[in-house]
N, C-alpha and C positions, 0 to 999 in steps of 0.2 A: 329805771325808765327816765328817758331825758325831759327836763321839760320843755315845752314849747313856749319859741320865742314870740316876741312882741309882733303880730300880723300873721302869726301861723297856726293859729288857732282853730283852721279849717280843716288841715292834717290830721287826719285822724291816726296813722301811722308813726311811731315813735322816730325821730327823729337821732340818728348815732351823732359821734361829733365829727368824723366824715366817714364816708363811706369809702375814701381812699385809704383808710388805714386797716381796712375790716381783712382777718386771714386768709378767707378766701378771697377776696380784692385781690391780694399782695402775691400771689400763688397763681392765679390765673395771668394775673400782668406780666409776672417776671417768664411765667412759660412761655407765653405770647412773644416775649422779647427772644426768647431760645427757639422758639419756632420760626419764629418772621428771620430772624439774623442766621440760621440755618437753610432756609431755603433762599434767601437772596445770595446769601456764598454760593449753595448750589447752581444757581441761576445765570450766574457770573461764570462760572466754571463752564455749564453745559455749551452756553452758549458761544462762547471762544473757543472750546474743544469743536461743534459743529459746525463751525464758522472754516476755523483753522483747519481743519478733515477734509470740508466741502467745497469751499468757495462758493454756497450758493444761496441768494437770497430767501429761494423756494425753500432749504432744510432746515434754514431758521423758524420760517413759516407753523412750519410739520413740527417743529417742537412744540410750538402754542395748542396747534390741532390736536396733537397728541395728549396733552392734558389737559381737553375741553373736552374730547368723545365719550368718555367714562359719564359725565357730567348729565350728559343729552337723553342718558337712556337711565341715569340712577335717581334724578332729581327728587322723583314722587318716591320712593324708595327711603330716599338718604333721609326725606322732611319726616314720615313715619318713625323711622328710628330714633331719629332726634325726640321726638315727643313720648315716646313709647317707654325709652330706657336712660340711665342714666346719661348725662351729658357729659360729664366730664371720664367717665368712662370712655365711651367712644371717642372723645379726643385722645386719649392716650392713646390707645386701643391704635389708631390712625397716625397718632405722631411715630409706636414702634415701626411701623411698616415703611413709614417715610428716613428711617434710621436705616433699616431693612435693602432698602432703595437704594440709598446712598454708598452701602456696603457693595451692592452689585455694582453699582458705574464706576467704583475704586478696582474691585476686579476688573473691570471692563479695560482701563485705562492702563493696567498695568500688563494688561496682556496684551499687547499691538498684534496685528494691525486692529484699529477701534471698528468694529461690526457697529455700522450706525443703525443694522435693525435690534439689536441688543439693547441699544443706547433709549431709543423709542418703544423698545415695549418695557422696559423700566419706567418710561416717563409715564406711558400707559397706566402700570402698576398706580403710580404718586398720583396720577389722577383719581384714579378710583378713592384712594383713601382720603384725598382731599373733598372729593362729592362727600362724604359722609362728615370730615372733620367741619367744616366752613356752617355748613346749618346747625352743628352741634355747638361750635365755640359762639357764634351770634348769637342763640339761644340762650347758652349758659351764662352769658354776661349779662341777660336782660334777669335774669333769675338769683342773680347777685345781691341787687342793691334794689329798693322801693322806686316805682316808677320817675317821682320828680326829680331822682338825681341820675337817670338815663346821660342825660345830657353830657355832663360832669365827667362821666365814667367812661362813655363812652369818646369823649376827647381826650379823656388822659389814656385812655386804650390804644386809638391815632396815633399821640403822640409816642406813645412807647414802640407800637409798629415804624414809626418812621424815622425814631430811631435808631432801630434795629437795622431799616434801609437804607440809614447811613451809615455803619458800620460795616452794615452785612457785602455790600457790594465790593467794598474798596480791600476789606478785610479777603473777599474770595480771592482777587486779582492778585493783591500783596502773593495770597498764600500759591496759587498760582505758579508764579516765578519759580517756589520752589520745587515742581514737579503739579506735574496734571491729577496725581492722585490726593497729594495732599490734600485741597479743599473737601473731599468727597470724606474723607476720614473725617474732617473736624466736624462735618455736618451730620456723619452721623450719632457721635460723640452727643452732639446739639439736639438733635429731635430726642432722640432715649432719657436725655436728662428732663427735657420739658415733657417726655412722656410720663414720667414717674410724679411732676409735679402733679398734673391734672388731676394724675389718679389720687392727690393726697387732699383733693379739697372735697369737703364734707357735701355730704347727699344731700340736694336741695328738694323740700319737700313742693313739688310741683303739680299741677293740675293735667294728670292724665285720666285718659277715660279708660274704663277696664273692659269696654267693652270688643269682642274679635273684630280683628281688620277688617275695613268691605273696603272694595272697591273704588266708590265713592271718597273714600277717607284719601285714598293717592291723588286726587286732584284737588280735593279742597285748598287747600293752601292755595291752588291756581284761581280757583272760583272764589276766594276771599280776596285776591288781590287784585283778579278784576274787576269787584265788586268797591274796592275802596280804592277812589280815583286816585289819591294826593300820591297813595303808596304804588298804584300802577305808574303814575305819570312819573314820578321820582327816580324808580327803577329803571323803566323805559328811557329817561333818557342817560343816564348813567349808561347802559346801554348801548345804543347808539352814539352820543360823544366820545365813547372811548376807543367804541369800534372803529370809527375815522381817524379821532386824531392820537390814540395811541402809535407810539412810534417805538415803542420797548424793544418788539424784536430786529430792529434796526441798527440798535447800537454796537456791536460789534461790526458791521461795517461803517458806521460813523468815524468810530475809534482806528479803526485801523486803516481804513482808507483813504477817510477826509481829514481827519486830525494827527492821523499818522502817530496814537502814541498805543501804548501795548497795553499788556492784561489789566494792572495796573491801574492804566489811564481809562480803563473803560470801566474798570469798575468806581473812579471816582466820578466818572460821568453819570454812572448809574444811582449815587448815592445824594447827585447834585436834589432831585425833585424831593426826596426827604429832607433834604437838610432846610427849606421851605416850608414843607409840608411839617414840619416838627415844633416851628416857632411858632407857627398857625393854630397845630393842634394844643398844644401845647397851652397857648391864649385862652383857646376857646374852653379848653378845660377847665381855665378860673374864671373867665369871661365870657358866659357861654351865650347864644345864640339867643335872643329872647322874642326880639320883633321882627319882622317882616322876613320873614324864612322862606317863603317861596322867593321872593325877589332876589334874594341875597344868593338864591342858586342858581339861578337864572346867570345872575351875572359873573357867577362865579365859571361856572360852563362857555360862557361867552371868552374871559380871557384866556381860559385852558387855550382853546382853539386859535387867540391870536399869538399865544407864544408856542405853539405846535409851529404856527406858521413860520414866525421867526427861527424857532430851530431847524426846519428843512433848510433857509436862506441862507445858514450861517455857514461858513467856514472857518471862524476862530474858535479857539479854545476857552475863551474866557467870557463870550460873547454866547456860545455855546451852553455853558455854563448858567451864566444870567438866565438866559429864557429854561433853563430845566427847573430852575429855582421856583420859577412861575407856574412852570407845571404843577409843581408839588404844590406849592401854598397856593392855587387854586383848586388842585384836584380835593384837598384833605376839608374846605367848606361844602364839598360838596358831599363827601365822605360820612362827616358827620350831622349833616344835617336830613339825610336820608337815613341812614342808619337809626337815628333817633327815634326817625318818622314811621318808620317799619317796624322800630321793636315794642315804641310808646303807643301806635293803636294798632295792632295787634296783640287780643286774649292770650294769654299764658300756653293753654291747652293747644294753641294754634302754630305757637312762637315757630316750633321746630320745621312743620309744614311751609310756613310764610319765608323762613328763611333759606329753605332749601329754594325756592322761587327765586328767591333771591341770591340766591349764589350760581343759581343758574344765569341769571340773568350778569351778574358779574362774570362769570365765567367767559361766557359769550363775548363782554365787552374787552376781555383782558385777553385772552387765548384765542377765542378767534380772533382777538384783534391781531394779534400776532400773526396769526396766519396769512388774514387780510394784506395785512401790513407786509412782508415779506413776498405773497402772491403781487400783489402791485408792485412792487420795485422791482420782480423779476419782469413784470410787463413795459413799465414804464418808466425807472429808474429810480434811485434813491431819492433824487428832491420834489422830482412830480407827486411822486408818491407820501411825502410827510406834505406839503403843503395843500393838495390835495384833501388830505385828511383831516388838516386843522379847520379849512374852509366849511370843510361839511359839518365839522362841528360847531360853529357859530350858527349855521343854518337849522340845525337841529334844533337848538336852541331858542331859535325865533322860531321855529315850528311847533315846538313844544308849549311856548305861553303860552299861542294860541291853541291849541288841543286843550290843555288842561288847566281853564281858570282857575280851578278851586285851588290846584297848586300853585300857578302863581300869587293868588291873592292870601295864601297861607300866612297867620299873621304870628301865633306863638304855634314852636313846635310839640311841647304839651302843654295844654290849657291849665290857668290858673285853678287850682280848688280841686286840681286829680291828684286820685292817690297811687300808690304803686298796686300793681295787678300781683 
């Protein structure tokens, strides 16, 4: 047993010498990094193959839509399971399927002509197992390590994902060049290996109830999160900001129309917001968040939204670039300090329920944002439409302090003298 240091003496929970070295730590991270760097190659791939198929802003759209419907109808479903059964189970469980997945769009691609309804009920399929995998891995990491080093874990989590999103993008594009099937083989190579890891980290002994499912139990997590403002207000606007100023499903016509560079060039555009968002998270992981946490989200959502802006305006490459940077190293403060905020008060017993809310609620802002995002520029064009979106997310923004004080005026995101749940 470690002992406790000089001013820690309130701890009642033993203290490891970090909880970054711990086996399952190490096992959850590195799959994370196989998962996240396998679906961003995916992500790269699809959406150049539907771009380059279609020419149409609308099928870019319907890729996001497609992997946010599964979502809408499993939420209350996916947060039961999460709580009910092992966690790191059901990620595997969902990373084979997403390996599964990957196998079919390889066939797909290698059989021309591309059936873009094949294409979309695969992505279909990836949705579904991601409604289940997203409440189960937020879960599982809160279940890891003692509450007061959430924080900690939870930014070197960020940064490992955003690493992965600098790799994963530029790497799909690279792999690309050499045939459209290629990237679809390496990813699924990628998810079965990070499937096998999940399944190797040990049973976490957790707080479930043994008692039969009611009814009532499918919404809870909903009625818990309306119930704790900071975590509705957090969510909420995550939400809404992304909804607007996400521009994700865009970049494939960015790349090839405005910037004029290929597979390639779009996926280093796509890795440009991690490679921000990495150095950020990364910080916060040894320098974590301490004071004034609502404020510092607030304004963190406010520059999202002015360099959304600027990326609509831009037609350079390198100018381009700049402001994706901005995206990420604002998007990832805001990443983590909700994330925190959701797993650090939220009960154990609830974590799986609260996060399935919450990945609905990401869901929403990433996928339909896509949707969104692609339905407007088929209305209004590609820059109305990203500047547009950045706008509204500054507005949200200032919508938001006011809506929810208690989250602006958030001052630690766990309180000194808490233990781990």
């Amino acid at each position: 047993m470690a002992t406790a240091l000089p001013g820690e003496n309130d701890l009642t929970i033993p203290k490891p010498k970090s909880p970054l070295l711990e086996r399952d730590v190490l096992l959850y991270l590195v799959a994370r990094f196989l998962w996240v760097l396998s679906n961003q190659m995916s992500t790269v791939a699809v959406g150049w193959l539907v771009y380059d198929v279609t020419n149409s802003a609308m099928a870019l759209g319907l890729v996001g839509l497609a992997a946010f419907a599964p979502k809408l109808f499993l939420v209350f479903v996916s947060g039961i399971v999460a709580d009910r059964f092992q966690r790191n189970l059901i990620l595997a469980g969902c990373l084979a399927i997403n390996g599964a997945v990957s196998v079919g769009l390889l066939f797909t691609v290698i059989s021309p002509p591309v059936q873009m309804s094949i294409v979309y009920t695969l992505l279909i399929i990836l949705g579904v197992a991601k409604s289940f995998a997203v409440p189960a891995a937020q879960a599982l990491v809160a279940s890891l390590v003692p509450r007061q080093h959430f924080s900690r874990v939870v930014g070197l989590a960020s940064s490992v994902t955003k690493f992965a999103a600098i790799t994963g993008p530029a790497l799909g594009g690279l792999l690309y060049l050499g045939g459209s099937w290629v990237p679809f083989a390496c990813t699924a190579t990628g998810f079965l290996v990070a499937a096998v890891m999940n399944f190797m980290i040990r049973r976490q002994p957790l707080e479930r109830s043994k008692e039969p499912v009611r009814l009532s139990d499918a919404f809870a997590g909903l009625v818990f999160v309306w119930q704790q403002k900071p975590i509705l207000g957090a969510i909420s606007l995550d939400l809404f900001s992304v909804l607007f100023g996400g521009a994700t499903a865009l970049m494939p016509i960015i790349a090839r129309d405005v910037l004029h560079v290929g597979p390639l060039g779009l996926g280093v555009l796509q890795s440009a917001p991690a490679v921000g968002a990495m150095v950020v998270g990364l910080t916060l992981a040894y320098v974590p968040i301490q004071r004034h946490a609502g404020r510092k989200l607030f304004i963190a959502t406010a520059i999202f939204g002015l360099a959304t802006i600027g990326l609509g305006l831009s037609s350079y490459v390198y100018l381009t670039l700049l402001f994706l940077l901005l995206i990420g190293a604002s998007d990832v403060v805001s990443v983590v300090i909700r994330h925190t905020l959701v797993q650090g008060d939220t009960p154990d017993a609830m974590r799986g329920r609260v996060s399935a809310v919450n990945s609905l609620f990401i869901g929403a802002s990433n996928e339909l944002g896509e949707f969104e995002s692609g339905a407007t520029a088929a209305l209004f064009g590609l820059v109305p439409a990203i500047v547009l979106g950045g706008a509204g997310t500054i507005a949200v923004a200032g919508l938001w302090a006011f809506l929810f004080p208690q989250l602006r005026q958030r001052d630690y995101l766990v309180e000194p003298g808490e233990n781990g749940a």
